[in-house]
C-alpha positions as CSV (number, residue, x, y, z in Angstrom):
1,X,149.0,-152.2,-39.4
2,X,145.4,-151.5,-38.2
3,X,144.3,-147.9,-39.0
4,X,143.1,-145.1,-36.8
5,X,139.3,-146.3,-37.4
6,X,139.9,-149.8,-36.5
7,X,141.6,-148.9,-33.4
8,X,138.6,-147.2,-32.5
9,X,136.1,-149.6,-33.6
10,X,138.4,-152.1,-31.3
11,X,138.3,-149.6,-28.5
12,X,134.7,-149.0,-28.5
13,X,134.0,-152.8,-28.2
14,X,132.3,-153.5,-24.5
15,X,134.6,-156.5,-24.4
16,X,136.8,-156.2,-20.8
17,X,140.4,-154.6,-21.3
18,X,142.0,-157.9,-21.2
19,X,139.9,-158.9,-24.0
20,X,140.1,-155.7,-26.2
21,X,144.2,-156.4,-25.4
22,X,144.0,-160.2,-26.6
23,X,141.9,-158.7,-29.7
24,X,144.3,-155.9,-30.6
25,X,147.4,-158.7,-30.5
26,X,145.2,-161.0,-32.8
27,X,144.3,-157.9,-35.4
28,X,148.1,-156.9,-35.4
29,X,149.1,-160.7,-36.1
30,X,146.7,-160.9,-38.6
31,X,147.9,-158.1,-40.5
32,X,151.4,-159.2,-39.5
33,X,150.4,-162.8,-41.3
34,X,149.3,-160.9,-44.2
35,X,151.7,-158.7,-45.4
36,X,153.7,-162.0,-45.2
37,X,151.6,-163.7,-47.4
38,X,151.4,-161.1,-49.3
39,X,147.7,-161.3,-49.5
40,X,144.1,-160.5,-47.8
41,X,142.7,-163.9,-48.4
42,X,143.8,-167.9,-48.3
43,X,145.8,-170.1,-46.5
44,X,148.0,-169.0,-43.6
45,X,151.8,-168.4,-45.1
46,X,153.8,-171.3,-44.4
47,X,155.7,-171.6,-41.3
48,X,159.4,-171.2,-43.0
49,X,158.0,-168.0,-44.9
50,X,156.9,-166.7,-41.8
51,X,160.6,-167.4,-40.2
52,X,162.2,-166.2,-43.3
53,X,160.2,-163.0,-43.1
54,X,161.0,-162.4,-39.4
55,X,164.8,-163.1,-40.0
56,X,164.4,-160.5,-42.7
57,X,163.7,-157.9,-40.3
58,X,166.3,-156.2,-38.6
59,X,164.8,-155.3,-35.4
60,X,163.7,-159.2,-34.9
61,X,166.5,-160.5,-36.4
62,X,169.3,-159.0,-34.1
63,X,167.9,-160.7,-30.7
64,X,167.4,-164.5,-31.1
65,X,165.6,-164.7,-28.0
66,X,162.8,-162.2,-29.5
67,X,163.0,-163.8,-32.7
68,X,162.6,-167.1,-31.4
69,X,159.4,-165.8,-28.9
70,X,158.1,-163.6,-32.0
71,X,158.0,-166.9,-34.2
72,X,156.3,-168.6,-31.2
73,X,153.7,-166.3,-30.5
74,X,153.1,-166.4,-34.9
75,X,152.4,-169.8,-34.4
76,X,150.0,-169.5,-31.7
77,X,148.1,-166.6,-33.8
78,X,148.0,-168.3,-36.9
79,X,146.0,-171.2,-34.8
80,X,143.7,-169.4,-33.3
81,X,143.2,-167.7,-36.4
82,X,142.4,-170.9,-38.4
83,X,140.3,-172.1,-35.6
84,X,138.3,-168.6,-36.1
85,X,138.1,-169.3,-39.8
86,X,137.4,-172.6,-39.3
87,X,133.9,-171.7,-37.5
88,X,133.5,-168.6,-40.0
89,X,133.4,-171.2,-42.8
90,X,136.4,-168.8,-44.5
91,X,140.0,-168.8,-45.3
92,X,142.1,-167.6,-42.2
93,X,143.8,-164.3,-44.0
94,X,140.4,-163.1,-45.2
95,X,139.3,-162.6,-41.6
96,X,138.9,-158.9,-40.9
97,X,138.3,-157.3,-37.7
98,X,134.9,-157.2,-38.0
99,X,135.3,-161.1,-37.5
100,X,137.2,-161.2,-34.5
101,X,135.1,-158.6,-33.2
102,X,132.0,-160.9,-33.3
103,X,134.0,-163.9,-32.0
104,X,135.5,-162.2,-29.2
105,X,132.3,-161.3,-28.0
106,X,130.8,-164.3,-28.4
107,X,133.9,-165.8,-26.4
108,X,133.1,-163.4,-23.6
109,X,129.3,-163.8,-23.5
110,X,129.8,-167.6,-23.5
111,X,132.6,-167.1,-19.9
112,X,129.6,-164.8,-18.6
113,X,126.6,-167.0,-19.4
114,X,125.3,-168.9,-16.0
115,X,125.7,-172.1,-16.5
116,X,123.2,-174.4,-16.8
117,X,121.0,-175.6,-13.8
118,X,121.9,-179.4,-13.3
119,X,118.8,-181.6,-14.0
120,X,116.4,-182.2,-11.5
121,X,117.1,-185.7,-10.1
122,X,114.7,-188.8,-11.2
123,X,111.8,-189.5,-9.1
124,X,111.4,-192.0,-6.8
């Protein structure tokens, strides 16, 4: 669960409200992925612990349909999340929210950046 500061430290982000809303998903499935590990630094938690947890659960468990979407989305978190560690040079679950802070902003000033004038054309 992110605490009250961390919201705010999300919220005060100048990233678009799409963005702070994509960011806020990936915070919560990072906590999400470490309280199944277990742990605030390493390797992702398998995907059958991450099933095993979620079947666990009451609330997920007694609607297959979320459960099954719930696992999906995991799996799509945990990627991103690797890909972010991957260009931290860092294990996924140690990210913090500073991280994805910096990432998502450097997401968003990359889709705003011009792009780049086509070179001028040979002579002749």
């Amino acid at each position: 669960m992110l605490s009250p500061e961390e919201l705010q430290e999300l919220e005060a982000t100048l990233l678009p409200t799409l963005e702070r809303h994509h960011l806020r998903l990936l915070a919560h499935g990072l906590r999400t992925l470490q309280a199944i590990a277990g742990r605030q630094a390493g390797a992702l938690p398998p995907d059958a612990e991450v099933a095993a947890w979620a079947a666990a659960q009451p609330l997920i468990a007694a609607d297959a349909g979320f459960e099954d979407a719930f696992l999906t989305q995991m799996g799509h978190v945990a990627a991103q999340l690797a890909a972010i560690a991957a260009d931290a040079g860092r294990d996924p679950l140690a990210l913090d929210l500073a991280d994805l802070i910096h990432w998502a902003t450097g997401e968003a000033d990359r889709r705003l950046r011009p792009p780049a004038a086509p070179p001028d054309p040979p002579p002749g």
